[in-house]
Backbone as a printed PyTorch tensor [residue, N CA C, xyz], in Angstrom:
tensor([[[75.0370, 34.9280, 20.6720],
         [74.9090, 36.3610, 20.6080],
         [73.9120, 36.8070, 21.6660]],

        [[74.4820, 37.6970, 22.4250],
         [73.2260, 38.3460, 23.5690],
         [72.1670, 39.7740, 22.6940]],

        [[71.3330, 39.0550, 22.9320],
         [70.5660, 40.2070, 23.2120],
         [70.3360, 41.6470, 23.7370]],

        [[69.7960, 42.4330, 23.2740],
         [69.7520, 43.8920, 24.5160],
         [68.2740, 43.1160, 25.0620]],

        [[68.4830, 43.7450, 26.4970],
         [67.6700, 43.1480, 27.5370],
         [65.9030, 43.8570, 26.8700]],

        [[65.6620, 44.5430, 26.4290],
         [64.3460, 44.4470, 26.5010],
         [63.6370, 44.0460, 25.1450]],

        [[64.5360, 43.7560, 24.1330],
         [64.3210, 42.9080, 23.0680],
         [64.4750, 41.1940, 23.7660]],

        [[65.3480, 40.5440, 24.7100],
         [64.9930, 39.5100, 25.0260],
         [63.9740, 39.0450, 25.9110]],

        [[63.5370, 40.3240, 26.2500],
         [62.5950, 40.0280, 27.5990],
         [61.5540, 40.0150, 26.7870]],

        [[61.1240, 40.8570, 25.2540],
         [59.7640, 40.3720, 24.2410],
         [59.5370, 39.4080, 24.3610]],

        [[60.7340, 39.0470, 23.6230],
         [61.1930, 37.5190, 23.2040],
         [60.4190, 36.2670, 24.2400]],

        [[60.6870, 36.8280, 25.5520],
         [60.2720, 35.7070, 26.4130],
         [59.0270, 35.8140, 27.0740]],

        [[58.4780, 36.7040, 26.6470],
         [57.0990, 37.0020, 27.0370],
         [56.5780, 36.3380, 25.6610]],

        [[56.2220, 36.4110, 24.6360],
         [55.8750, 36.2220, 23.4880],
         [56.5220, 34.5620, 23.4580]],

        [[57.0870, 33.6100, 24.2860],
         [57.4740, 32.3020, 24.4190],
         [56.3620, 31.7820, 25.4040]],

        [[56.3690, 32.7750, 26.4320],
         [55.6150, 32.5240, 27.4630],
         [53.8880, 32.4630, 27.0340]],

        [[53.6250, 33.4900, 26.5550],
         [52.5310, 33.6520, 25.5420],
         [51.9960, 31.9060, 25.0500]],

        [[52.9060, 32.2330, 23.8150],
         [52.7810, 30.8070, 22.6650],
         [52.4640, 29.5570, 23.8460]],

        [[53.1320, 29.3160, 25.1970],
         [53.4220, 28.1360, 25.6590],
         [51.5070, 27.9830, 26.5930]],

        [[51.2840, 29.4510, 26.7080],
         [49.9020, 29.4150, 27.7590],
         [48.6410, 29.2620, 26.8320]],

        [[48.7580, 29.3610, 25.5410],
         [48.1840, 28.9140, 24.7250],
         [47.7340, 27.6180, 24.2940]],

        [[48.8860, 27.1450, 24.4040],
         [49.2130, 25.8550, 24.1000],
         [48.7620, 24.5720, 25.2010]],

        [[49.0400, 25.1600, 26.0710],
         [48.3460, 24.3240, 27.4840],
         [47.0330, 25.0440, 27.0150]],

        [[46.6540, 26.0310, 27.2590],
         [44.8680, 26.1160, 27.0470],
         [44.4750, 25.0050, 26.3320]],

        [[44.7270, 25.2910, 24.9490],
         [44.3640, 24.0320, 24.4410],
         [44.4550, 23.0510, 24.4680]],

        [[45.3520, 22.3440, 24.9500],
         [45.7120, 21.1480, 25.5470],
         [44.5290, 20.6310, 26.5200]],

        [[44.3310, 21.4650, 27.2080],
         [43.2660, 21.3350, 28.0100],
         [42.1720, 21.5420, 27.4130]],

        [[42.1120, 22.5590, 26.3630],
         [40.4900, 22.7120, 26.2200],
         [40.1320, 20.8510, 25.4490]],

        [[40.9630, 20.2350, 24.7360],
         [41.0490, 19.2170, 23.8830],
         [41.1800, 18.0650, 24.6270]],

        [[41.4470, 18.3160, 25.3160],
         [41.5610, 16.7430, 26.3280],
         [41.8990, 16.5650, 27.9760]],

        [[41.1160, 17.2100, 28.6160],
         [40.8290, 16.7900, 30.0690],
         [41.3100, 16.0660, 30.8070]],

        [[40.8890, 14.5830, 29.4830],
         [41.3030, 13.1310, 30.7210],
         [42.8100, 13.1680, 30.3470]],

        [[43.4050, 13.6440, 29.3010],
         [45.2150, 13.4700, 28.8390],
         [45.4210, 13.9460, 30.3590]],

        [[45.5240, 15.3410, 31.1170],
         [45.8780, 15.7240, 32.3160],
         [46.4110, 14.6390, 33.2390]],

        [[45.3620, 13.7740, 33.3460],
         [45.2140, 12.7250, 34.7480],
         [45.6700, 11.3960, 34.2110]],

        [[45.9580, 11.0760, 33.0530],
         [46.2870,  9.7280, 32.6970],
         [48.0420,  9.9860, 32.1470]],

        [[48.7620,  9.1550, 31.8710],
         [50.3290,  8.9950, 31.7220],
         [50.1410,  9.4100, 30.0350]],

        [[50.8540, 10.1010, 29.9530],
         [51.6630, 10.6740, 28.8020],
         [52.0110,  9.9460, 27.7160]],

        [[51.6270, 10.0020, 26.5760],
         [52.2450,  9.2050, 25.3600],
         [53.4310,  9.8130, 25.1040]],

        [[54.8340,  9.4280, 24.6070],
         [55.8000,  9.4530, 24.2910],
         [56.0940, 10.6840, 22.9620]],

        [[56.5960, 11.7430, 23.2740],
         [56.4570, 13.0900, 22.3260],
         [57.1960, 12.5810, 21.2550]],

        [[56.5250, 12.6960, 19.9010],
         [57.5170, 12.6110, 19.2380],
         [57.7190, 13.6500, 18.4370]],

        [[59.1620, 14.2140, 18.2240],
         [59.6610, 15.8840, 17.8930],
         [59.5650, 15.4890, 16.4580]],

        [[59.5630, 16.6230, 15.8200],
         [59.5140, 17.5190, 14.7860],
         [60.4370, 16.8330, 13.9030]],

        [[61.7200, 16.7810, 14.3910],
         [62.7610, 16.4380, 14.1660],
         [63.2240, 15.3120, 13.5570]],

        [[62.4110, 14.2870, 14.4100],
         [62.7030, 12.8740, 14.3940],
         [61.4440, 12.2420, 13.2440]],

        [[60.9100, 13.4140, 11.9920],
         [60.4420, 12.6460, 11.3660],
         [61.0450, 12.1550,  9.8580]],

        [[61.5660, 12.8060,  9.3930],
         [62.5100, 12.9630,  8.6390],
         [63.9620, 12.7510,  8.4280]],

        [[64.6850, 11.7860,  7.4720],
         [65.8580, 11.9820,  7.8940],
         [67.0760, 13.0690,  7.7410]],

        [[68.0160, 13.0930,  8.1720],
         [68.9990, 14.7210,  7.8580],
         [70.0850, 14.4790,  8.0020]],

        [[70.8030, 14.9680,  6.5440],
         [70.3370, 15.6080,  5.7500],
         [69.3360, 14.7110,  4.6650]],

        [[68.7770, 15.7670,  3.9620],
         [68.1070, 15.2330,  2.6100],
         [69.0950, 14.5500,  1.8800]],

        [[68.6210, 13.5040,  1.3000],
         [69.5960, 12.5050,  0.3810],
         [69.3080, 12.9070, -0.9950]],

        [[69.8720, 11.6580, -1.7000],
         [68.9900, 11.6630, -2.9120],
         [67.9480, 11.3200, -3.5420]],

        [[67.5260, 10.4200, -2.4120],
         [65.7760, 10.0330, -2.5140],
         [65.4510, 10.6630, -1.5090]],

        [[65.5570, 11.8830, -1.8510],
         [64.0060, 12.7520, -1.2030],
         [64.0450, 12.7580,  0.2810]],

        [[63.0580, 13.3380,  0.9500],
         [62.9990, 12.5460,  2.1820],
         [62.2950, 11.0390,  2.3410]],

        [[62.5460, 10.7500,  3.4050],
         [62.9430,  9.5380,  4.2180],
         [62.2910,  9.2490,  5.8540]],

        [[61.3610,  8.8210,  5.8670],
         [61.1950,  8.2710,  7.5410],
         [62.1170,  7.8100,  7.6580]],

        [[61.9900,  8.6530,  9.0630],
         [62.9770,  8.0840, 10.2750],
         [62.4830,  6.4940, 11.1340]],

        [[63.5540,  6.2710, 11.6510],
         [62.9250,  4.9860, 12.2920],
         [62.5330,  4.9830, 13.1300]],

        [[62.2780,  6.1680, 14.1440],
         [61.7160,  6.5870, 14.9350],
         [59.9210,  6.9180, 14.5100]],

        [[60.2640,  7.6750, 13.5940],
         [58.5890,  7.4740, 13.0960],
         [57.7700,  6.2380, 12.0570]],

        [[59.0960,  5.6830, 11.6670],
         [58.2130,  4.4870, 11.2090],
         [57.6970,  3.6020, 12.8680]],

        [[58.7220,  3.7510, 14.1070],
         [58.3960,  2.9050, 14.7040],
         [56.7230,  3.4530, 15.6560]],

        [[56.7570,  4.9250, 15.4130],
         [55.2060,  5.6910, 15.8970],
         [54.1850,  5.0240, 15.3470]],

        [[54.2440,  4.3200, 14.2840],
         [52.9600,  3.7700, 13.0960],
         [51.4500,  3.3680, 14.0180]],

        [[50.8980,  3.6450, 14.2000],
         [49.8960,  3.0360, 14.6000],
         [49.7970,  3.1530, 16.4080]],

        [[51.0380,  4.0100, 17.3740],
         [50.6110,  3.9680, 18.1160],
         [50.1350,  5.6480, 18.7600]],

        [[50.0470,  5.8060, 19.9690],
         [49.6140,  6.9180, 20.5830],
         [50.6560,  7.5060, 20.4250]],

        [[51.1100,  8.9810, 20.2380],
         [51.9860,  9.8590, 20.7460],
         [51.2040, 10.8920, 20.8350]],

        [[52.4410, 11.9850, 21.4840],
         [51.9460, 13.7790, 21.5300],
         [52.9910, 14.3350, 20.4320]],

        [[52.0780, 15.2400, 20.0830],
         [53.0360, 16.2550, 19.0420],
         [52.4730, 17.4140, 19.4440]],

        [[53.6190, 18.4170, 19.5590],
         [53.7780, 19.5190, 19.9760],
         [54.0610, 20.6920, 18.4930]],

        [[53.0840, 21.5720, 18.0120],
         [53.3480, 22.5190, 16.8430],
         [52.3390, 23.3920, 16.7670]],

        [[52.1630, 24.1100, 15.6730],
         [51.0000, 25.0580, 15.5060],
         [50.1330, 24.6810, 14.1080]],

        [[48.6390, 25.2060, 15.2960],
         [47.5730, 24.7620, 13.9480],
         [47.7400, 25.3160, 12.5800]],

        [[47.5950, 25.2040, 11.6760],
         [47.3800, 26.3650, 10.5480],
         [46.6570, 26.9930, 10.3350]],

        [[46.2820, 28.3080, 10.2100],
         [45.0620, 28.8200,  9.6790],
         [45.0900, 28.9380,  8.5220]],

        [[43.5270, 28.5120,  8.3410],
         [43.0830, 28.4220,  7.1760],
         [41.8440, 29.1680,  6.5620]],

        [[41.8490, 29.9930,  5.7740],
         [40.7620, 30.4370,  5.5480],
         [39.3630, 30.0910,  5.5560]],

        [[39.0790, 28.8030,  5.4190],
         [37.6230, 27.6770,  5.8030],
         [38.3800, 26.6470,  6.2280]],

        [[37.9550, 26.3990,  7.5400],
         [38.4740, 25.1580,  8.2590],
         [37.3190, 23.9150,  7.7670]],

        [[38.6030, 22.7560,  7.8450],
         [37.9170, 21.8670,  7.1750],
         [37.3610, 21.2400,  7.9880]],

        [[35.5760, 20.1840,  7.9890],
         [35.4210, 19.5420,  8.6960],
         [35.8270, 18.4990,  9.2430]],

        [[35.8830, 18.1940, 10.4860],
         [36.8300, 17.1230, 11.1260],
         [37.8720, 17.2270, 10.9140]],

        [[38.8890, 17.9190, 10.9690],
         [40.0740, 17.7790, 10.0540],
         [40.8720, 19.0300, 10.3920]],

        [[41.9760, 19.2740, 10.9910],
         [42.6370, 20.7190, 10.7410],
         [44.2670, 20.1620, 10.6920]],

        [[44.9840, 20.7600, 10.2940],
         [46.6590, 20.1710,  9.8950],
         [47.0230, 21.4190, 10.8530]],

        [[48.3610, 20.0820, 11.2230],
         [49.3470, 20.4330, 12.1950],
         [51.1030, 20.5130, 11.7080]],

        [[51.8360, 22.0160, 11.7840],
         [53.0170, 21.5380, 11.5230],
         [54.2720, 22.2370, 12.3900]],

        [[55.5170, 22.2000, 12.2430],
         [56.3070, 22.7910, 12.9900],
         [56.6770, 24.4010, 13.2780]],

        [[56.0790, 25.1220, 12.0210],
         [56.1550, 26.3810, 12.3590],
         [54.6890, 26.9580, 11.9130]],

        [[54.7360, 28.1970, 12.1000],
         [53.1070, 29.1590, 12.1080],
         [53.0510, 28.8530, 10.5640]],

        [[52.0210, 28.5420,  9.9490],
         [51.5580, 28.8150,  8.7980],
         [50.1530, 29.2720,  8.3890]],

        [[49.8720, 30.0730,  7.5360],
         [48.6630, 30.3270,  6.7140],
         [47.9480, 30.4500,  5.7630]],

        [[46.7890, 29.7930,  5.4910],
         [46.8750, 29.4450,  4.3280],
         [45.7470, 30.0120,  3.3770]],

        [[45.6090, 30.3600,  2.2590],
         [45.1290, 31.5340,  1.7200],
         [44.7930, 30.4280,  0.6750]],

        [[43.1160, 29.7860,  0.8020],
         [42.8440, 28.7550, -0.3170],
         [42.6390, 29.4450, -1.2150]],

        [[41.3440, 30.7360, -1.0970],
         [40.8500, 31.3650, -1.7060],
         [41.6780, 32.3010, -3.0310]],

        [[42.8760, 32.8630, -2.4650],
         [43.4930, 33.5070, -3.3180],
         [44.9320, 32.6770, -3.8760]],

        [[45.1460, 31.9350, -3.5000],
         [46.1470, 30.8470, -3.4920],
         [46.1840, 29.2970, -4.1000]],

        [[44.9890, 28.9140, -3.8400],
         [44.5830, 27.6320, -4.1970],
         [45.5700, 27.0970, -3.8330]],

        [[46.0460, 25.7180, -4.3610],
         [47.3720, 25.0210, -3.9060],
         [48.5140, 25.2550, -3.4350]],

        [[48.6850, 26.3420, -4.1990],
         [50.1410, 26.9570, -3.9600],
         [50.3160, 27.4090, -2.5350]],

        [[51.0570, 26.8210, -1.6610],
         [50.9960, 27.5980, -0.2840],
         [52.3230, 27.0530,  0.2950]],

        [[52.2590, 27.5660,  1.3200],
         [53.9320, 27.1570,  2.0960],
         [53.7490, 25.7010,  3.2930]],

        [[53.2110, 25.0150,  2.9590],
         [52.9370, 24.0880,  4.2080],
         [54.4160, 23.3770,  3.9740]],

        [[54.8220, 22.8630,  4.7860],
         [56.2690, 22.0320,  4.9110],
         [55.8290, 20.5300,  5.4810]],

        [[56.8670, 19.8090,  4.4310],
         [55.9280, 18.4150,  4.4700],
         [56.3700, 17.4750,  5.9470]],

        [[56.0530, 18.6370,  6.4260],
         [56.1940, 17.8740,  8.1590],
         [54.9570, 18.1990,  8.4230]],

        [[53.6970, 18.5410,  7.4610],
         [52.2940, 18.4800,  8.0040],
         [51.4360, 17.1850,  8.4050]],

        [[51.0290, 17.2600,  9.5980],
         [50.1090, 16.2540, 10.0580],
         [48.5800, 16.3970,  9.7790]],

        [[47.9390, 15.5150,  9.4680],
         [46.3430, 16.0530,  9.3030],
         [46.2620, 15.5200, 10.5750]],

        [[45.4990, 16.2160, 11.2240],
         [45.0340, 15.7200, 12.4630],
         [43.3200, 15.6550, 12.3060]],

        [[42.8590, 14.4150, 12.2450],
         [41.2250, 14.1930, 12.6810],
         [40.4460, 13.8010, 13.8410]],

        [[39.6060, 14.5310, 13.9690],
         [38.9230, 14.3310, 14.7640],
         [38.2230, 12.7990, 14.7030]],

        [[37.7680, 12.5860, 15.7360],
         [37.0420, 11.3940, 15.9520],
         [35.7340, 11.2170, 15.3700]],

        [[35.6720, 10.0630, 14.8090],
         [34.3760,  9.9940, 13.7650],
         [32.9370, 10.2990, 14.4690]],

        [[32.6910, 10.3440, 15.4620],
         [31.1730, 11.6160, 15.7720],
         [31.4230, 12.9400, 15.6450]],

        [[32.6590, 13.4550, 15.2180],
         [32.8500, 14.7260, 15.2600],
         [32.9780, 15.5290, 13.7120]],

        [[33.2850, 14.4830, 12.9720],
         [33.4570, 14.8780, 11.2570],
         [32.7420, 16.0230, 10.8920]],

        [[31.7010, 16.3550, 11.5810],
         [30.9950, 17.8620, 11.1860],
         [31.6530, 19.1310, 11.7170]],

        [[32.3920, 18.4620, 12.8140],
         [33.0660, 19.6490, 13.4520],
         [33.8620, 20.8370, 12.4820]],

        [[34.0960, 22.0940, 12.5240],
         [34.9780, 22.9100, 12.1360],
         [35.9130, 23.0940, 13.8980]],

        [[37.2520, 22.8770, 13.3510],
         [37.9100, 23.9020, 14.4860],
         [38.4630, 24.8350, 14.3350]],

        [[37.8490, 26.0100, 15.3150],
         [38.5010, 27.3680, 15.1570],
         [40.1360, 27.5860, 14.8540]],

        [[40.9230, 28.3170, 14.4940],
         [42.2300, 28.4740, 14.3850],
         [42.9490, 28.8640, 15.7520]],

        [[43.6130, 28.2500, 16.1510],
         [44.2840, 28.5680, 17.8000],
         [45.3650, 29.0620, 17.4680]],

        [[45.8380, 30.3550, 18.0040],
         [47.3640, 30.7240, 17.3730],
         [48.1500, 30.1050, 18.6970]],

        [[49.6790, 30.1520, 18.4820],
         [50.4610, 29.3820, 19.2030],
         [50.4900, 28.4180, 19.0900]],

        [[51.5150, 27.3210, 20.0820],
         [51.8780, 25.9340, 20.0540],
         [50.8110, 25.6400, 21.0760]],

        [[50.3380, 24.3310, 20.5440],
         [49.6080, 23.4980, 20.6050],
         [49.6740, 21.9950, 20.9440]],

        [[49.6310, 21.6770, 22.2400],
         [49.9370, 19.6940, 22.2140],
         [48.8150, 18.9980, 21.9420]],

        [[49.0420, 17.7520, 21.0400],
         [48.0870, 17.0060, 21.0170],
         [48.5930, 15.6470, 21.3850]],

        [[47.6030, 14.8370, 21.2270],
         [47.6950, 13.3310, 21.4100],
         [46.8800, 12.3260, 21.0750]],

        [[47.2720, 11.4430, 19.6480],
         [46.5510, 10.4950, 19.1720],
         [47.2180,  9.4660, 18.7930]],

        [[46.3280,  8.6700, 17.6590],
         [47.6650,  7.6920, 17.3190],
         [47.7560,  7.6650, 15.8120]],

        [[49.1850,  8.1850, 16.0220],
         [49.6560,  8.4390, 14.4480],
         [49.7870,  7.0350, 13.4510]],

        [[49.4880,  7.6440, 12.5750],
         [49.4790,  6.6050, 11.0270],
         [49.9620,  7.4980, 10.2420]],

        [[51.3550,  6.0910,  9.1020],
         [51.4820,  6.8650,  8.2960],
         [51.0990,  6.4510,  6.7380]],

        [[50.1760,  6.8940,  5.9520],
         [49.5690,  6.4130,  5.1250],
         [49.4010,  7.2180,  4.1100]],

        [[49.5030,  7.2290,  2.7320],
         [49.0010,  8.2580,  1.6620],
         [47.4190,  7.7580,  1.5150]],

        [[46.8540,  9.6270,  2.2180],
         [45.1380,  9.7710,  1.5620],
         [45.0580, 11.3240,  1.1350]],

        [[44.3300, 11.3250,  0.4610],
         [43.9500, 12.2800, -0.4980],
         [42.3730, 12.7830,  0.2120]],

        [[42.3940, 13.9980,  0.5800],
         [41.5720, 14.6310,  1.0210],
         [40.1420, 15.0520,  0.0760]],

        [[38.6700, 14.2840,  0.4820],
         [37.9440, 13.9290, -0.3050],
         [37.2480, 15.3660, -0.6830]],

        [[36.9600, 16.1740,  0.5200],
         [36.3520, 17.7020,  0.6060],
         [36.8050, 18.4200,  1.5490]],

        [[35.7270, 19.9680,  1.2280],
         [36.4700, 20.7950,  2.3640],
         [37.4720, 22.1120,  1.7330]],

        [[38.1690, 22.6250,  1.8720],
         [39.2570, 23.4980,  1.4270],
         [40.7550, 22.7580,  1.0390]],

        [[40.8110, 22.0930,  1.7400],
         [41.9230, 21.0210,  1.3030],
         [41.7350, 19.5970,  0.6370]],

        [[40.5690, 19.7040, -0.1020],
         [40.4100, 18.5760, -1.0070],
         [41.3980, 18.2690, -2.3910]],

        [[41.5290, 17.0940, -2.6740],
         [42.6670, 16.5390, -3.1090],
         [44.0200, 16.7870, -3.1530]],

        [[44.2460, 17.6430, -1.6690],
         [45.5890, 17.4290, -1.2630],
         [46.0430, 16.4580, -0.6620]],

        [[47.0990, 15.6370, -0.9490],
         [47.4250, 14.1460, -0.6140],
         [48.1890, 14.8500,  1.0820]],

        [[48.3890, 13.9280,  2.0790],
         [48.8990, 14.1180,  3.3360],
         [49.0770, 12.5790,  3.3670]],

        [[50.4590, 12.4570,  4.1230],
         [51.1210, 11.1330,  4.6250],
         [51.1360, 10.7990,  6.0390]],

        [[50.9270, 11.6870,  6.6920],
         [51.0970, 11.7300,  8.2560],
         [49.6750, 11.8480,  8.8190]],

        [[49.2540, 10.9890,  9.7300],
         [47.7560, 11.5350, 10.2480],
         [47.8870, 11.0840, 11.5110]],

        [[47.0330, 12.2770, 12.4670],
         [46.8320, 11.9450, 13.8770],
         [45.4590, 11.6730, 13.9880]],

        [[45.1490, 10.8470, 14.7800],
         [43.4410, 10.1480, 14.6340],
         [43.2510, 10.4180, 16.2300]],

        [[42.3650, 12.0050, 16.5220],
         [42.3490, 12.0940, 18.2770],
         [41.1400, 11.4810, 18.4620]],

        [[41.2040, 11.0080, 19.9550],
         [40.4890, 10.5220, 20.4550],
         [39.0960, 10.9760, 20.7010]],

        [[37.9720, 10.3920, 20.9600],
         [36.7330, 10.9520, 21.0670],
         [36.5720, 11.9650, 22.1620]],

        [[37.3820, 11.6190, 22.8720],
         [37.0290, 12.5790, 24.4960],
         [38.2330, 13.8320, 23.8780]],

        [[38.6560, 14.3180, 22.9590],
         [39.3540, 15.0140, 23.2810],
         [38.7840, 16.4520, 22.6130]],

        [[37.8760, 16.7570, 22.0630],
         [36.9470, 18.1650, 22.1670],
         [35.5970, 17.7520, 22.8240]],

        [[35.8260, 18.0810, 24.3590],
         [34.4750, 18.1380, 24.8250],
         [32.8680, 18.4030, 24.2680]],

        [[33.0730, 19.3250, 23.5310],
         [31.4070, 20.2010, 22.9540],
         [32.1760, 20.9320, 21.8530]],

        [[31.1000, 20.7920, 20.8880],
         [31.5470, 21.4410, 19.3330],
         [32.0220, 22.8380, 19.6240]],

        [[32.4600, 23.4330, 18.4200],
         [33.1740, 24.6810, 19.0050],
         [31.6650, 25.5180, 18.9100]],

        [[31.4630, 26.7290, 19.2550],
         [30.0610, 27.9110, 19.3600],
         [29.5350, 28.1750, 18.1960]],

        [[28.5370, 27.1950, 18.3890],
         [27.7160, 28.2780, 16.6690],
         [27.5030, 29.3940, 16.3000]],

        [[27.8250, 30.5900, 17.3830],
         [27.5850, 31.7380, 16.7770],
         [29.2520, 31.7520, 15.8800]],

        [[29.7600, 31.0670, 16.1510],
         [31.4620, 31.4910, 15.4800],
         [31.1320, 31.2390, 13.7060]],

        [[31.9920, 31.6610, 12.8100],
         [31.8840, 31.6290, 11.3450],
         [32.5240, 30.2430, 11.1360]],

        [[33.2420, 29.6930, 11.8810],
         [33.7570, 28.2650, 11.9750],
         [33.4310, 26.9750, 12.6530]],

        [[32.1050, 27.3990, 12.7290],
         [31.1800, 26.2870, 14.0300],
         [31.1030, 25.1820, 12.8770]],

        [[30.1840, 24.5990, 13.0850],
         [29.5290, 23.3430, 12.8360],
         [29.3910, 23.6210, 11.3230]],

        [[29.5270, 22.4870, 10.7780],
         [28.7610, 22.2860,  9.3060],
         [27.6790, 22.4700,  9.1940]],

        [[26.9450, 23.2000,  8.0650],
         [25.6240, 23.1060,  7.7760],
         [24.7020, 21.4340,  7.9230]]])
């Protein structure tokens, strides 16, 4: 179906948008990724199998075969009303999440990744970045249960473990999402 031209031309400004975002951060998060070879993307797609069966979902063998090594994943952060330390989840479409008035109940789709920061950074809060976002660590897939924070004892199966070099300097303490006390 076509479009009328200045509803698609939003459209592609607001793509263009999401994508310059997404490199920002890319960059603001990891410098040396730029200059060194690329870990192998692994999509959205390929984590799950499709259709849904009757047991539930299902790794793919594509992501069982990710277990333990480097990739990039490409999605958007979530916002969250208190970002957790060290710690912010990654999934395929925009989500937000409303602990405060919501508690558990929320829309995350279980294609969420926890993504952590590197263990000198566990105090970190990261700000909420809107748009798509690349990262690059090395995924594990493991059931843990989130000890504190806003998302405490929510179980997550998927985790990205980034590298130390990949937030240069904590985010600004004057921000409401800086550093842990």
């Amino acid at each position: 179906m076509l479009l009328p031209w200045p509803l698609s031309l939003a459209a592609s400004r607001q793509r263009l948008s999401y994508a310059l975002m997404g490199a920002v951060l890319t960059l603001a998060l990891s410098p040396a990724w730029a200059q060194s070879a690329e870990a192998p993307l692994l999509r959205w797609t390929e984590l799950f199998r499709q259709p849904i069966g009757p047991k539930g979902l299902e790794w793919t063998p594509a992501l069982r075969a990710a277990h333990g090594h480097t990739v990039r994943l490409v999605g958007y952060m979530v916002q969250q009303d208190v970002p957790t330390p060290g710690l912010f989840l990654l999934t395929p479409r925009p989500v937000q999440m409303s602990e405060e008035a919501d508690g558990q109940a929320d829309d995350l789709p279980a294609a969420t990744v926890a993504v952590r920061l590197h263990e000198s950074q566990q105090g970190w809060r990261v700000p909420h970045v809107a748009g798509l976002v690349a990262l690059q660590g090395v995924l594990t897939l493991e059931r843990q249960e989130l000890a504190d924070g806003a998302a405490a004892g929510r179980v997550f199966w998927l985790h990205l473990q980034l590298p130390a070099d990949a937030l240069r300097e904590p985010p600004p303490a004057s921000s409401a999402t800086a550093l842990s006390p």
